[in-house]
N, CA, C and O atoms as CSV, one atom per row, in Angstrom:
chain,resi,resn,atom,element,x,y,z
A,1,UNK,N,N,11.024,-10.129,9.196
A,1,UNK,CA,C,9.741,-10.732,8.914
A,1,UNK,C,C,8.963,-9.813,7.983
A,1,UNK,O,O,8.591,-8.676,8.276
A,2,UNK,N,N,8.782,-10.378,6.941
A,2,UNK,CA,C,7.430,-9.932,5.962
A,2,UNK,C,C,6.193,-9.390,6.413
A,2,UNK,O,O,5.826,-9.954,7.444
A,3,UNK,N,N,5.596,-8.707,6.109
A,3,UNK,CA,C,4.144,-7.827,6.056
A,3,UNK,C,C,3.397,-7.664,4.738
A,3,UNK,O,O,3.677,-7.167,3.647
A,4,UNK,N,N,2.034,-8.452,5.415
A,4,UNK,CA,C,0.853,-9.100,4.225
A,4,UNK,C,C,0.811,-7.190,4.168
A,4,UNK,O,O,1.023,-6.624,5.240
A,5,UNK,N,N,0.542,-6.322,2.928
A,5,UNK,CA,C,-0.009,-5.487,2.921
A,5,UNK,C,C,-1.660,-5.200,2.092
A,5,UNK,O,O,-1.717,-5.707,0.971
A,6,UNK,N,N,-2.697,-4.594,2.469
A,6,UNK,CA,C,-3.826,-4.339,1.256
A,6,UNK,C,C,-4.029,-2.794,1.586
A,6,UNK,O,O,-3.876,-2.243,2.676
A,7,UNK,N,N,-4.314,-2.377,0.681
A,7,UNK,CA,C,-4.925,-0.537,0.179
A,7,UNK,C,C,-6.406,-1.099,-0.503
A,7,UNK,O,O,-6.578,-1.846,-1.466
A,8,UNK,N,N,-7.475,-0.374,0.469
A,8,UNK,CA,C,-8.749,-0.716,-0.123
A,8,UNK,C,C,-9.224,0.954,-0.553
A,8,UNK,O,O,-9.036,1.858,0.260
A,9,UNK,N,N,-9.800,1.202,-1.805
A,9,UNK,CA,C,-10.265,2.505,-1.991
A,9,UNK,C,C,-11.474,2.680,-1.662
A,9,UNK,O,O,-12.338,2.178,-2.381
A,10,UNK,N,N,-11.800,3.332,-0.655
A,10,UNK,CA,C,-13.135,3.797,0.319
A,10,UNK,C,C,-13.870,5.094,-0.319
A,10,UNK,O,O,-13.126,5.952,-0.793
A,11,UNK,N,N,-14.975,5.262,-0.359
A,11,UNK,CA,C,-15.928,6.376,-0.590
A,11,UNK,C,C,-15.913,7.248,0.036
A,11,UNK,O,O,-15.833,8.368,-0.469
A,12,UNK,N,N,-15.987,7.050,1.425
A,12,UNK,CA,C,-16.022,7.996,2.477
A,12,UNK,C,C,-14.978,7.968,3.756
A,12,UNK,O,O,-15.282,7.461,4.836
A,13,UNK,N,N,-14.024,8.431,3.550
A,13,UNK,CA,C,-13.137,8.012,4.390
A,13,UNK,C,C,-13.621,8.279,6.149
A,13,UNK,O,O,-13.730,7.174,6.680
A,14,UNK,N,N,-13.790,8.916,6.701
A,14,UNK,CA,C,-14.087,9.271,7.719
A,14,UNK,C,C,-15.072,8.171,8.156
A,14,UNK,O,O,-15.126,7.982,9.372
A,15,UNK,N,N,-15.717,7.549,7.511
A,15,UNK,CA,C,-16.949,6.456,7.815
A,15,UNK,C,C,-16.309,4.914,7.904
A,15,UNK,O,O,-16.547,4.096,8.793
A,16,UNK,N,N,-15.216,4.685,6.462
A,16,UNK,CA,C,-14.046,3.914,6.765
A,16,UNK,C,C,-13.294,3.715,7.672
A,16,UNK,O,O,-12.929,2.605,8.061
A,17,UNK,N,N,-12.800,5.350,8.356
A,17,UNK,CA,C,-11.728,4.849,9.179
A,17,UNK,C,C,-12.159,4.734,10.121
A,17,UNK,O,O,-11.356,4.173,10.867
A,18,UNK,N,N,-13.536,5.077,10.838
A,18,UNK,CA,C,-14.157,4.496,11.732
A,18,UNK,C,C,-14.529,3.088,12.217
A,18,UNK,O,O,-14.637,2.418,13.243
A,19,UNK,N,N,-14.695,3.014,10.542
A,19,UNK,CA,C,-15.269,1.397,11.059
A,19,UNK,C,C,-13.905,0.206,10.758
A,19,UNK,O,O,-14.081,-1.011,10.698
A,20,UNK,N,N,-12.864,0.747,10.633
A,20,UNK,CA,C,-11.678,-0.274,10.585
A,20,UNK,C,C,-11.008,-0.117,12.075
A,20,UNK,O,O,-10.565,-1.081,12.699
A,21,UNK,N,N,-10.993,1.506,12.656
A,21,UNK,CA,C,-10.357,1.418,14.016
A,21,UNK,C,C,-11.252,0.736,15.294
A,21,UNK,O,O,-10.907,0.647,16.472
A,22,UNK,N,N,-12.717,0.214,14.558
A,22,UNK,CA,C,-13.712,-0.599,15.557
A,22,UNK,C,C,-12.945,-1.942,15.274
A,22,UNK,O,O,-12.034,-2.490,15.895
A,23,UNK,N,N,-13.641,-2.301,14.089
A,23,UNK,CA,C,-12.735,-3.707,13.738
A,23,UNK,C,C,-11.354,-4.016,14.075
A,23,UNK,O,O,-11.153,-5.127,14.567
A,24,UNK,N,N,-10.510,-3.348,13.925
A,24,UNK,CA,C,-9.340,-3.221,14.665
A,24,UNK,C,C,-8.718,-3.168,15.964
A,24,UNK,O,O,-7.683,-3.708,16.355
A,25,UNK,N,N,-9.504,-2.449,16.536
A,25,UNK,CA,C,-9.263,-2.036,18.096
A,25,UNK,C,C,-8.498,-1.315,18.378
A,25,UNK,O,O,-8.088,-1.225,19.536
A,26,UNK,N,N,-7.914,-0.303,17.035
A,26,UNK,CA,C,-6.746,0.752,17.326
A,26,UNK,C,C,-6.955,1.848,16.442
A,26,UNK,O,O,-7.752,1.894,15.504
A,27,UNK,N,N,-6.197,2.688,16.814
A,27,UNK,CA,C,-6.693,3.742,15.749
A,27,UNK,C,C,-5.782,3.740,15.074
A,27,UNK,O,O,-4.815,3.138,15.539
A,28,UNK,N,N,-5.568,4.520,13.374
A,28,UNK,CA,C,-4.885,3.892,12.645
A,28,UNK,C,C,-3.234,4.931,12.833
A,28,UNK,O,O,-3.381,6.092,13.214
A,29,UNK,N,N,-2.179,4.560,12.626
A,29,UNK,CA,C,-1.067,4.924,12.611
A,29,UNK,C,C,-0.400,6.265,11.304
A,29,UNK,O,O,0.517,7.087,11.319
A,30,UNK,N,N,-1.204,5.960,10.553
A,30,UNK,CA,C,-1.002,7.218,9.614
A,30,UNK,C,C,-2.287,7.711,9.371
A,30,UNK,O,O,-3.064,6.901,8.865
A,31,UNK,N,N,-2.781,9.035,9.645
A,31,UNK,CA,C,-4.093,9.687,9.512
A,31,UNK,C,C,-4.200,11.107,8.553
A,31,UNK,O,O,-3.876,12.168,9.087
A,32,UNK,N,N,-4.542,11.106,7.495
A,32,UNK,CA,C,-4.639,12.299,6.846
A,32,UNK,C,C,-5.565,12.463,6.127
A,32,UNK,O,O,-6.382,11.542,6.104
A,33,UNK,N,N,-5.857,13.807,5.159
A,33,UNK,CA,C,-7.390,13.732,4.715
A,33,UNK,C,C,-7.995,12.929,3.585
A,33,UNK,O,O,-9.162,12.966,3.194
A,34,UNK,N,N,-6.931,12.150,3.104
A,34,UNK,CA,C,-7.077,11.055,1.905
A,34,UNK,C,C,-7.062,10.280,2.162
A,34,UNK,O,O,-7.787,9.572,1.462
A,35,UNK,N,N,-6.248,9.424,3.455
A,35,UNK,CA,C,-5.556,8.198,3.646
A,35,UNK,C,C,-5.368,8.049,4.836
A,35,UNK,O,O,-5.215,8.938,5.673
A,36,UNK,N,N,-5.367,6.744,5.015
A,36,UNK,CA,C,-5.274,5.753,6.646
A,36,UNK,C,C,-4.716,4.642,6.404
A,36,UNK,O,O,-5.066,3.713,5.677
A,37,UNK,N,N,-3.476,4.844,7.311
A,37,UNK,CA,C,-3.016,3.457,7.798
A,37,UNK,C,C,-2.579,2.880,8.834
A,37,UNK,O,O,-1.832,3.381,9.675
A,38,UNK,N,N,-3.076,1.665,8.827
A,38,UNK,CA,C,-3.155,0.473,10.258
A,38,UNK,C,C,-1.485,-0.412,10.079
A,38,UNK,O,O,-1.141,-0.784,8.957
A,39,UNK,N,N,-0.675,-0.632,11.176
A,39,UNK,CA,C,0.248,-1.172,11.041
A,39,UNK,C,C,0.122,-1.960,12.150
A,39,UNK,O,O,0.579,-1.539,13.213
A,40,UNK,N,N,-0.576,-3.350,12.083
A,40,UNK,CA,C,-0.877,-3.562,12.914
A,40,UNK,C,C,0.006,-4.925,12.692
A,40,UNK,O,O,0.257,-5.482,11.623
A,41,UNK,N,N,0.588,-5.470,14.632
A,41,UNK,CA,C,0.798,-6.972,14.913
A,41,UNK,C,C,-0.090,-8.260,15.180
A,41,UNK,O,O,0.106,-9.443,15.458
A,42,UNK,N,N,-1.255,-7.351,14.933
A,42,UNK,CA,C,-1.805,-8.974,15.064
A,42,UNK,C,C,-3.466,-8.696,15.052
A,42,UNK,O,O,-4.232,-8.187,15.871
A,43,UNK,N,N,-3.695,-9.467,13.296
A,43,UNK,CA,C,-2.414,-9.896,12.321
A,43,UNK,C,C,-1.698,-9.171,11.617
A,43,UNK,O,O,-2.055,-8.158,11.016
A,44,UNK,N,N,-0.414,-9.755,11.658
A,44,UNK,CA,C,0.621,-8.483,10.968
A,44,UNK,C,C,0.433,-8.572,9.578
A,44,UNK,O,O,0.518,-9.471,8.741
A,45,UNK,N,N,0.110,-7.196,9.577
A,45,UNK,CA,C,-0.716,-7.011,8.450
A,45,UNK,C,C,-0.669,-4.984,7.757
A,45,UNK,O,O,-1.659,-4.336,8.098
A,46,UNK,N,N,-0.080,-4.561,7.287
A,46,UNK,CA,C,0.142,-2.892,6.890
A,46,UNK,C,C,-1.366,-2.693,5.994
A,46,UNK,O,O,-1.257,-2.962,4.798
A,47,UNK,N,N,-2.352,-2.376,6.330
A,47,UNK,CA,C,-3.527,-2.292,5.988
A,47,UNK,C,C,-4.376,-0.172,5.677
A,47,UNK,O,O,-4.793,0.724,6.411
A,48,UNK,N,N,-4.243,-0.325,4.628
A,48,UNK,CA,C,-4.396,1.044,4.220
A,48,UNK,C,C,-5.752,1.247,3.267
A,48,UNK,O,O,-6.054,0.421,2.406
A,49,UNK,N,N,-6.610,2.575,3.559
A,49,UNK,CA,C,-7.404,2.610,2.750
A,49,UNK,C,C,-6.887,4.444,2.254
A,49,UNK,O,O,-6.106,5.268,2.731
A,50,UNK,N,N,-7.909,4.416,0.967
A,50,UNK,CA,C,-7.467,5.976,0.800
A,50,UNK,C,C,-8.646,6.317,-0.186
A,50,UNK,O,O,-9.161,5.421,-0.856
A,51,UNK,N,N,-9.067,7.632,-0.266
A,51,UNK,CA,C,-10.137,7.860,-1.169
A,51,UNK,C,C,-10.242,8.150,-2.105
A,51,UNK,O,O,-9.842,9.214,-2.576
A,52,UNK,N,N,-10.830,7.264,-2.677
A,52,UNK,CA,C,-11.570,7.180,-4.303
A,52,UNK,C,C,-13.492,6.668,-4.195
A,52,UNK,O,O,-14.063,5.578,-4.215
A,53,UNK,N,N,-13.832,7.698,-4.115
A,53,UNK,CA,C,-15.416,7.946,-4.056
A,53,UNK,C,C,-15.527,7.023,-5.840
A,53,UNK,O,O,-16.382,6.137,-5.855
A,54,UNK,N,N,-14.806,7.209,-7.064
A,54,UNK,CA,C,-15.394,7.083,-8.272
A,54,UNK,C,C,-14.584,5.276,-8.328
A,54,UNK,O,O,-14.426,4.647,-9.374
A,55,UNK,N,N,-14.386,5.024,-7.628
A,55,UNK,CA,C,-13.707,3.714,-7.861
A,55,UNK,C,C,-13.423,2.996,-6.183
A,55,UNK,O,O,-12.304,2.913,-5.678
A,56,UNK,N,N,-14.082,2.758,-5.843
A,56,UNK,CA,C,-14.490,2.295,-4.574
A,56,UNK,C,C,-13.758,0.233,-4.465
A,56,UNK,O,O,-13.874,-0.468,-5.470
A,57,UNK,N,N,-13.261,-0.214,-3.477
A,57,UNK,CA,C,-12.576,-1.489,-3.711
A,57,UNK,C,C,-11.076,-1.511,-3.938
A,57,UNK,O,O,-10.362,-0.530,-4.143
A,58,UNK,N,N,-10.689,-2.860,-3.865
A,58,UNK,CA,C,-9.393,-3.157,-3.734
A,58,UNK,C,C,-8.652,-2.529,-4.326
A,58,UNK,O,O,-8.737,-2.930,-5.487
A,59,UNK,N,N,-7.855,-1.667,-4.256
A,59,UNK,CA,C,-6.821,-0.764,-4.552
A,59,UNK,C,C,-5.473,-1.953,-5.195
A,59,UNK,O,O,-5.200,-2.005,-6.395
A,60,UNK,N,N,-4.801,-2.783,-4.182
A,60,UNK,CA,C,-3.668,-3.725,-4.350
A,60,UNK,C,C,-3.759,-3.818,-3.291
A,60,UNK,O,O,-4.311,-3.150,-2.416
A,61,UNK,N,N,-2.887,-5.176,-3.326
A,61,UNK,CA,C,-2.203,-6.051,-2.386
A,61,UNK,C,C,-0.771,-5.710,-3.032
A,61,UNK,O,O,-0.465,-5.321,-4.159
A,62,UNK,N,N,0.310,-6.125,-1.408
A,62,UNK,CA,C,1.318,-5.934,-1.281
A,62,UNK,C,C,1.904,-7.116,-0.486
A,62,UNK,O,O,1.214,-7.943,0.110
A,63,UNK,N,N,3.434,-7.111,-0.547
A,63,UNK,CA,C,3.929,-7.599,0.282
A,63,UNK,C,C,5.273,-6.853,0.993
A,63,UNK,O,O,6.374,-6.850,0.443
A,64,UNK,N,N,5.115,-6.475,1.776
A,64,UNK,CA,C,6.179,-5.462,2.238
A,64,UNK,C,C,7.498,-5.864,3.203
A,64,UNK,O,O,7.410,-6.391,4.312
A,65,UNK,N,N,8.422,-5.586,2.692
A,65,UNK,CA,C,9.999,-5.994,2.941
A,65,UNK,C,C,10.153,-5.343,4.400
A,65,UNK,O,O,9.200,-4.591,4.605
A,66,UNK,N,N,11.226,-5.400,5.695
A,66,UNK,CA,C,11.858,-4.715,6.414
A,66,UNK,C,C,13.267,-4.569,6.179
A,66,UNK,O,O,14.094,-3.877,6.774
A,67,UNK,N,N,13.395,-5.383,5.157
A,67,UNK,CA,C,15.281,-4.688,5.364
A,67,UNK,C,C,15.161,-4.876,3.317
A,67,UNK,O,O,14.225,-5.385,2.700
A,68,UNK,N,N,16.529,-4.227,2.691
A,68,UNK,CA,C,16.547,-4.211,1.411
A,68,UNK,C,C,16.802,-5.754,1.070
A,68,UNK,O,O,16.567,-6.136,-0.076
A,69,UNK,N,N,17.245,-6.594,1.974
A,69,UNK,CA,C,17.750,-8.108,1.806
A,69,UNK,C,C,16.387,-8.714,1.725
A,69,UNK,O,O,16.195,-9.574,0.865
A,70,UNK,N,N,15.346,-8.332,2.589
A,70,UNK,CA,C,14.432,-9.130,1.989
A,70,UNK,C,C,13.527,-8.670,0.778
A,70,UNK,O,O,12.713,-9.446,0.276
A,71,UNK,N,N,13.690,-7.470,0.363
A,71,UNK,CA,C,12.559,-6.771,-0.714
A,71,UNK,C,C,13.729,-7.804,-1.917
A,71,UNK,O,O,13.183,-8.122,-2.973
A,72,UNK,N,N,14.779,-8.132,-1.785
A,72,UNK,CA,C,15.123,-8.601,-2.973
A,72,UNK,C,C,14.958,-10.356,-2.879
A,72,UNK,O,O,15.291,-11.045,-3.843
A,73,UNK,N,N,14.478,-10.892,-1.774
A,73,UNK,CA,C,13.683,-12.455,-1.559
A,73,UNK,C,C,12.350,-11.870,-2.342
A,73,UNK,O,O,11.533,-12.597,-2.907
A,74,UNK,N,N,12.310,-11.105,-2.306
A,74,UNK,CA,C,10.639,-11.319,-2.527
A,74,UNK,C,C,10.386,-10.797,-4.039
A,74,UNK,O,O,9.372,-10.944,-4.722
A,75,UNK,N,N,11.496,-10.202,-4.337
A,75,UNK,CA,C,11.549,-10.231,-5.742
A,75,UNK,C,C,11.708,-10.881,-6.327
A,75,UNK,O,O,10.976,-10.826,-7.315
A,76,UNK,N,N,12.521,-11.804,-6.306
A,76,UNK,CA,C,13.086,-13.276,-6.432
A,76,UNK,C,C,11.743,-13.884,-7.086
A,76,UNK,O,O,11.455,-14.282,-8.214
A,77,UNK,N,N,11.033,-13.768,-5.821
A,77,UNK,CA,C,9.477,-14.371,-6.029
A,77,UNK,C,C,8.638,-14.238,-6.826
A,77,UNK,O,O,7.796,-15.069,-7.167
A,78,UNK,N,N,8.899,-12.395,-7.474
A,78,UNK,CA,C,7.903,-12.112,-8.585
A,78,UNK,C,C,8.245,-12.649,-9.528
A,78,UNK,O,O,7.399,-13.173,-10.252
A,79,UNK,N,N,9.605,-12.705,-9.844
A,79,UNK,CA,C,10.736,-13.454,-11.337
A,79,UNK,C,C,9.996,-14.365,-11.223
A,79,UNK,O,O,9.613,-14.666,-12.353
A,80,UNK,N,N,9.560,-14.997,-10.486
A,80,UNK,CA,C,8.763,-16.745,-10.031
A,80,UNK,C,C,7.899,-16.985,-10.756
A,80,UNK,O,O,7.752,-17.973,-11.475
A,81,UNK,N,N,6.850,-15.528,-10.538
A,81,UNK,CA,C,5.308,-15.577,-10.598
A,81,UNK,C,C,4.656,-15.394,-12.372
A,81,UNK,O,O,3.545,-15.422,-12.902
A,82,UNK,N,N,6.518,-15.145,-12.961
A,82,UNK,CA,C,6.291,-15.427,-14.354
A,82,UNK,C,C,5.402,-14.199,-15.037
A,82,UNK,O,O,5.181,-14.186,-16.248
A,83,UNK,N,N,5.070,-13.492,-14.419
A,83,UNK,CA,C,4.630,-12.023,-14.785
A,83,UNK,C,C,5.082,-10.903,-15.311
A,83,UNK,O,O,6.307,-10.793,-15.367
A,84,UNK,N,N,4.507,-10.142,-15.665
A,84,UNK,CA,C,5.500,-8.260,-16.225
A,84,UNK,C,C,5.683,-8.124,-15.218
A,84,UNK,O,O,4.749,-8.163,-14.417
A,85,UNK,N,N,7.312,-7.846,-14.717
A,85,UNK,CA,C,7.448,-7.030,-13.741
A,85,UNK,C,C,7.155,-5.325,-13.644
A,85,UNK,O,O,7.195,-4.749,-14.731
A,86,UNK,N,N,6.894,-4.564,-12.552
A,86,UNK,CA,C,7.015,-3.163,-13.084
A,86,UNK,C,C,7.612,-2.700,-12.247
A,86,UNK,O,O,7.065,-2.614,-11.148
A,87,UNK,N,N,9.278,-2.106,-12.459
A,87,UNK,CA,C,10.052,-1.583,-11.715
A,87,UNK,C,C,9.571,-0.371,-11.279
A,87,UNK,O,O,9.152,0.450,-12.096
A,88,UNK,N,N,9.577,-0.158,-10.126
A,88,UNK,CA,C,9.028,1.290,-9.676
A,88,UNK,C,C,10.125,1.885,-9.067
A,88,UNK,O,O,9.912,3.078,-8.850
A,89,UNK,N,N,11.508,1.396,-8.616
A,89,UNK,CA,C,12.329,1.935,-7.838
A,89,UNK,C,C,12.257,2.801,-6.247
A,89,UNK,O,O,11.652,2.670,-5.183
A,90,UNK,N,N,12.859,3.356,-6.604
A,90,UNK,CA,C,12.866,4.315,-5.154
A,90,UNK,C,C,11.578,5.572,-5.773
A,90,UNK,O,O,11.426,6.130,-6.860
A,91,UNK,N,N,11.045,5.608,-4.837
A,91,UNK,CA,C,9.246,6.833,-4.993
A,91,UNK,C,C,8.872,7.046,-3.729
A,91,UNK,O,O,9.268,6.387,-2.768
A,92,UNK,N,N,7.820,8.305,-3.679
A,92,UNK,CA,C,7.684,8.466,-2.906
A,92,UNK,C,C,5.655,8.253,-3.215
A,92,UNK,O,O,4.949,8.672,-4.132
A,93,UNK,N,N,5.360,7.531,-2.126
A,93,UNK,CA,C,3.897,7.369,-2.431
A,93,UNK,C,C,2.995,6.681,-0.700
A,93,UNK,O,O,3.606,6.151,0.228
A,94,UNK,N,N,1.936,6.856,-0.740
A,94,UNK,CA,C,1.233,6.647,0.584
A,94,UNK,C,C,2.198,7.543,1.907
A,94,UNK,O,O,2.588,7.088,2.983
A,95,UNK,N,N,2.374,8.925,1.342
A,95,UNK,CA,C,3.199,9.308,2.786
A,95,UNK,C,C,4.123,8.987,2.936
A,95,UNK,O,O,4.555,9.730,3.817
A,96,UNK,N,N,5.292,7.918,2.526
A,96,UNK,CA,C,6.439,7.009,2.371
A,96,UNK,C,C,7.419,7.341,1.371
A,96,UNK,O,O,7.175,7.721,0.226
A,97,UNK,N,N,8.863,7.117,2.044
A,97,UNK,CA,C,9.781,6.613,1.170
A,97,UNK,C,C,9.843,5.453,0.630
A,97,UNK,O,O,9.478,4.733,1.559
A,98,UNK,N,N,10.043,4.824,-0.186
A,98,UNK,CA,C,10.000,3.133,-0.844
A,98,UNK,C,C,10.609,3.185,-1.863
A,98,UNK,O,O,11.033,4.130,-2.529
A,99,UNK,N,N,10.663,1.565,-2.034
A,99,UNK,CA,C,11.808,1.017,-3.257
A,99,UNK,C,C,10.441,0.095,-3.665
A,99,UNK,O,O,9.951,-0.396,-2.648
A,100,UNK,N,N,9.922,-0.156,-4.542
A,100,UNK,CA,C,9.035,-0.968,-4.916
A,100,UNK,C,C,9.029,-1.263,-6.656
A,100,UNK,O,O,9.107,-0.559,-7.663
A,101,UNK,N,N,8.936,-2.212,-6.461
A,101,UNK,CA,C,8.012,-3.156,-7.554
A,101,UNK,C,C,6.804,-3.763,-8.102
A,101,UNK,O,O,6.241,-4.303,-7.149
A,102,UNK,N,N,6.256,-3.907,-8.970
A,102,UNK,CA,C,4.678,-4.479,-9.370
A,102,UNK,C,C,4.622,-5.317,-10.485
A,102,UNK,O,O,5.404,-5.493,-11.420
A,103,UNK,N,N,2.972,-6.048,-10.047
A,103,UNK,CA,C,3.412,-7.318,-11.050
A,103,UNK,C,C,1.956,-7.440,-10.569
A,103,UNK,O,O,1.563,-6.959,-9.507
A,104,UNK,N,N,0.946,-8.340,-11.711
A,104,UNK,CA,C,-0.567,-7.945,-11.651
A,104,UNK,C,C,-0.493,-9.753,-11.953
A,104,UNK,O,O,0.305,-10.314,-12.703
A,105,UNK,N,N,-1.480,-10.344,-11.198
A,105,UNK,CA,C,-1.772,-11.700,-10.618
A,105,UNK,C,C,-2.749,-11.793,-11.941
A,105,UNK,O,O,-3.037,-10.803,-12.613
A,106,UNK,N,N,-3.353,-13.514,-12.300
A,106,UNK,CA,C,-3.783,-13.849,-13.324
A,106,UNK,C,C,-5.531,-13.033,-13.644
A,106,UNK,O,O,-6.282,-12.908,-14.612
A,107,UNK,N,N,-5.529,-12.659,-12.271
A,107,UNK,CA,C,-7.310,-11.965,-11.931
A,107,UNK,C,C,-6.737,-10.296,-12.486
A,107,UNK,O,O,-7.593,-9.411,-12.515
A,108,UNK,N,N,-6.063,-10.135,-12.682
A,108,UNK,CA,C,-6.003,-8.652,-12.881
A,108,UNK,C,C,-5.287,-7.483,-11.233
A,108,UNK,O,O,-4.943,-6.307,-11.112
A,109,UNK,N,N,-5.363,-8.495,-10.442
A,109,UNK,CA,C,-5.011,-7.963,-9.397
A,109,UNK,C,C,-3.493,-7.674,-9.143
A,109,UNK,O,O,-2.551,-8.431,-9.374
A,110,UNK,N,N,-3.456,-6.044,-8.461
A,110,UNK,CA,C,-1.971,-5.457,-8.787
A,110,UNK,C,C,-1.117,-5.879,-7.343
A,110,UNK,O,O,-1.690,-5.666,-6.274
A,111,UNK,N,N,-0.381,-6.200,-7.341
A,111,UNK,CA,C,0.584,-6.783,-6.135
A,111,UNK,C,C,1.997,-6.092,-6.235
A,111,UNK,O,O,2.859,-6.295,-7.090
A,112,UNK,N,N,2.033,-5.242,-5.182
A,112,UNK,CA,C,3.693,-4.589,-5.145
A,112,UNK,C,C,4.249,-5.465,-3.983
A,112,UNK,O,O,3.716,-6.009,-3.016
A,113,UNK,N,N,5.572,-5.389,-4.467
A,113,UNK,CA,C,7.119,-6.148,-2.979
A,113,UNK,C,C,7.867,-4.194,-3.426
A,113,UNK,O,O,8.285,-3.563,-4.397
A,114,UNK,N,N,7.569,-3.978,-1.691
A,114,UNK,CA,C,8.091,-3.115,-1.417
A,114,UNK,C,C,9.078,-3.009,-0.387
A,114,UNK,O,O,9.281,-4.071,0.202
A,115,UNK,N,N,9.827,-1.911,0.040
A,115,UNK,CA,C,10.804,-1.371,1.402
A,115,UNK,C,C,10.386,-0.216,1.472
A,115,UNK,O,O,10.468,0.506,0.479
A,116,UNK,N,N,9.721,0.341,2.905
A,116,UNK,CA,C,9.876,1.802,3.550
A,116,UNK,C,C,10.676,2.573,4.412
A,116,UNK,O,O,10.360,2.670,5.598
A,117,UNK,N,N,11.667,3.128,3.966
A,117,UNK,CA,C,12.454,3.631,4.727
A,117,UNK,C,C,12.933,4.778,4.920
A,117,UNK,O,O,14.078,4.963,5.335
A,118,UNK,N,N,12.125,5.670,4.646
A,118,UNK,CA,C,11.099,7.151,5.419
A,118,UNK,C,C,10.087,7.336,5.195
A,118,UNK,O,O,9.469,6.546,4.482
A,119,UNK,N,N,9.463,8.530,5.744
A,119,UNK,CA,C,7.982,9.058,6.024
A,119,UNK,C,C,8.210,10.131,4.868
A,119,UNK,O,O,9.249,10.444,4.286
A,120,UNK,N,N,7.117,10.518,4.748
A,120,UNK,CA,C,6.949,11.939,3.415
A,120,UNK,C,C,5.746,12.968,3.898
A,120,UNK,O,O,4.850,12.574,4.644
A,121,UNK,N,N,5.807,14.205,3.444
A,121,UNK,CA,C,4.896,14.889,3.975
A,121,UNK,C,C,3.475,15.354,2.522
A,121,UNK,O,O,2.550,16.162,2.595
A,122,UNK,N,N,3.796,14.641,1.628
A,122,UNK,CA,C,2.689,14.270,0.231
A,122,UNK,C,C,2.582,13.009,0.235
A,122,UNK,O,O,3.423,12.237,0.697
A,123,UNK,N,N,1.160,12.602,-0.466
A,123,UNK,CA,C,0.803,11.138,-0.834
A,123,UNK,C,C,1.784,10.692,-1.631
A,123,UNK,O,O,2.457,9.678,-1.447
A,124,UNK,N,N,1.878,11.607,-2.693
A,124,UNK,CA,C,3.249,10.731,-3.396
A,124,UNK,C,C,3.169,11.872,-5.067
A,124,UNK,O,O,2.350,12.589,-5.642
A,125,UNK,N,N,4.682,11.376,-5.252
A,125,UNK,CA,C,5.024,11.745,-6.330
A,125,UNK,C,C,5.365,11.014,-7.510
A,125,UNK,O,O,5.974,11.689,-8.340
A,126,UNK,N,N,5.143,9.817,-7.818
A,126,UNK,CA,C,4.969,9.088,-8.533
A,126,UNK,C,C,3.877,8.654,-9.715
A,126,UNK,O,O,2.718,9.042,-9.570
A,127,UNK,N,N,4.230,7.846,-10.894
A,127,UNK,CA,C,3.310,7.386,-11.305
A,127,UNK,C,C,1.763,6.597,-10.653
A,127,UNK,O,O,0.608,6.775,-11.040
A,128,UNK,N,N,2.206,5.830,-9.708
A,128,UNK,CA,C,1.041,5.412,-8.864
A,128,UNK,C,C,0.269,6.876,-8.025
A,128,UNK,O,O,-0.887,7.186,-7.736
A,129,UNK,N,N,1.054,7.242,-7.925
A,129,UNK,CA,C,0.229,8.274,-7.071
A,129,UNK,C,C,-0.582,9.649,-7.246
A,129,UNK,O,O,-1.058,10.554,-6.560
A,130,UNK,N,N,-0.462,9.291,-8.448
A,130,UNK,CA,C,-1.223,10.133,-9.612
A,130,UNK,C,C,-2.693,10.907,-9.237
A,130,UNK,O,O,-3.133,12.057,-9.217
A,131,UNK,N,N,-3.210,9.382,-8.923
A,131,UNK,CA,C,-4.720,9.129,-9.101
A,131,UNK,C,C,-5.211,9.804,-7.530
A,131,UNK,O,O,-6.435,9.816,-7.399
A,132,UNK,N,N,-4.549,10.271,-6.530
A,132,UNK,CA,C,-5.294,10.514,-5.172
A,132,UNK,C,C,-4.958,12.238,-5.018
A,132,UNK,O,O,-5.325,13.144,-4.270
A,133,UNK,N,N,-4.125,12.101,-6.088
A,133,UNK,CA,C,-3.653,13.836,-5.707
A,133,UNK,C,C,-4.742,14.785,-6.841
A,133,UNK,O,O,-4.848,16.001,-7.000
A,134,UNK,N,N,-5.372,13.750,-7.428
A,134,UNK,CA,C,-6.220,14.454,-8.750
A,134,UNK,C,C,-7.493,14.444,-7.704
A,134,UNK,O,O,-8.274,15.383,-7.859
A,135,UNK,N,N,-7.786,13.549,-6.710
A,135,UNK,CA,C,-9.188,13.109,-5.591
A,135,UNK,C,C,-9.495,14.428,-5.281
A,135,UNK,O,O,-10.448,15.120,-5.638
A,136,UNK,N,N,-8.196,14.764,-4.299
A,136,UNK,CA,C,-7.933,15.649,-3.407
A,136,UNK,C,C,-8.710,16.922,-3.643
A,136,UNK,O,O,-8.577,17.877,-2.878
């Protein structure tokens, strides 16, 4: 089964992750001094914020794979969506191992189909992950 994912970029994280583990009713599953994330069942939903004080708001939407059989259904889907794809491959980014892809919706909005299949002890080393290690 698929997982709706969103990354919202928060100002103040500590004030964020407060007020998502209220709204939530849990505290979040990945906690560090940039970044939080909720992996929550209901609604299943991989819900992450991380800080950017100079750019505050929707970071991306995602849709996130559990096995490599479905990250390639859902690729399928971007070929669909008639868009630039942007191969990202295997990276390491949000704390994670991943295989991901991107592709930006008619609003400008960035949408990755990803697979995680380890943990990392950096935000990331990637092109995407550029922008939180410069925050820091």
């Amino acid at each position: 089964m698929k997982r709706f994912h969103v990354n919202v970029r928060v100002k103040n994280l500590e004030e964020s992750t407060a007020f998502y583990t209220a709204l939530f009713g849990t505290s979040p599953t990945v906690l560090k001094q940039d970044y939080a994330k909720w992996m929550l069942e209901d609604p299943r939903v991989n819900f992450a914020i991380s800080f950017h004080p100079e750019n505050a708001g929707i970071e991306h939407l995602g849709i996130q794979a559990e096995s490599p059989e479905e990250l390639n259904q859902v690729y399928g889907r971007l070929k669909q969506a008639k868009g630039a794809i942007r191969e990202e491959g295997k990276c390491t980014c949000c704390y994670a191992k991943s295989e991901k892809s991107w592709i930006t919706d008619p609003q400008g909005v960035d949408w990755e189909a990803f697979y995680t299949f380890g943990e990392s002890t950096v935000y990331g080393e990637g092109a995407n992950a550029n922008a939180t290690a410069e925050a820091v």
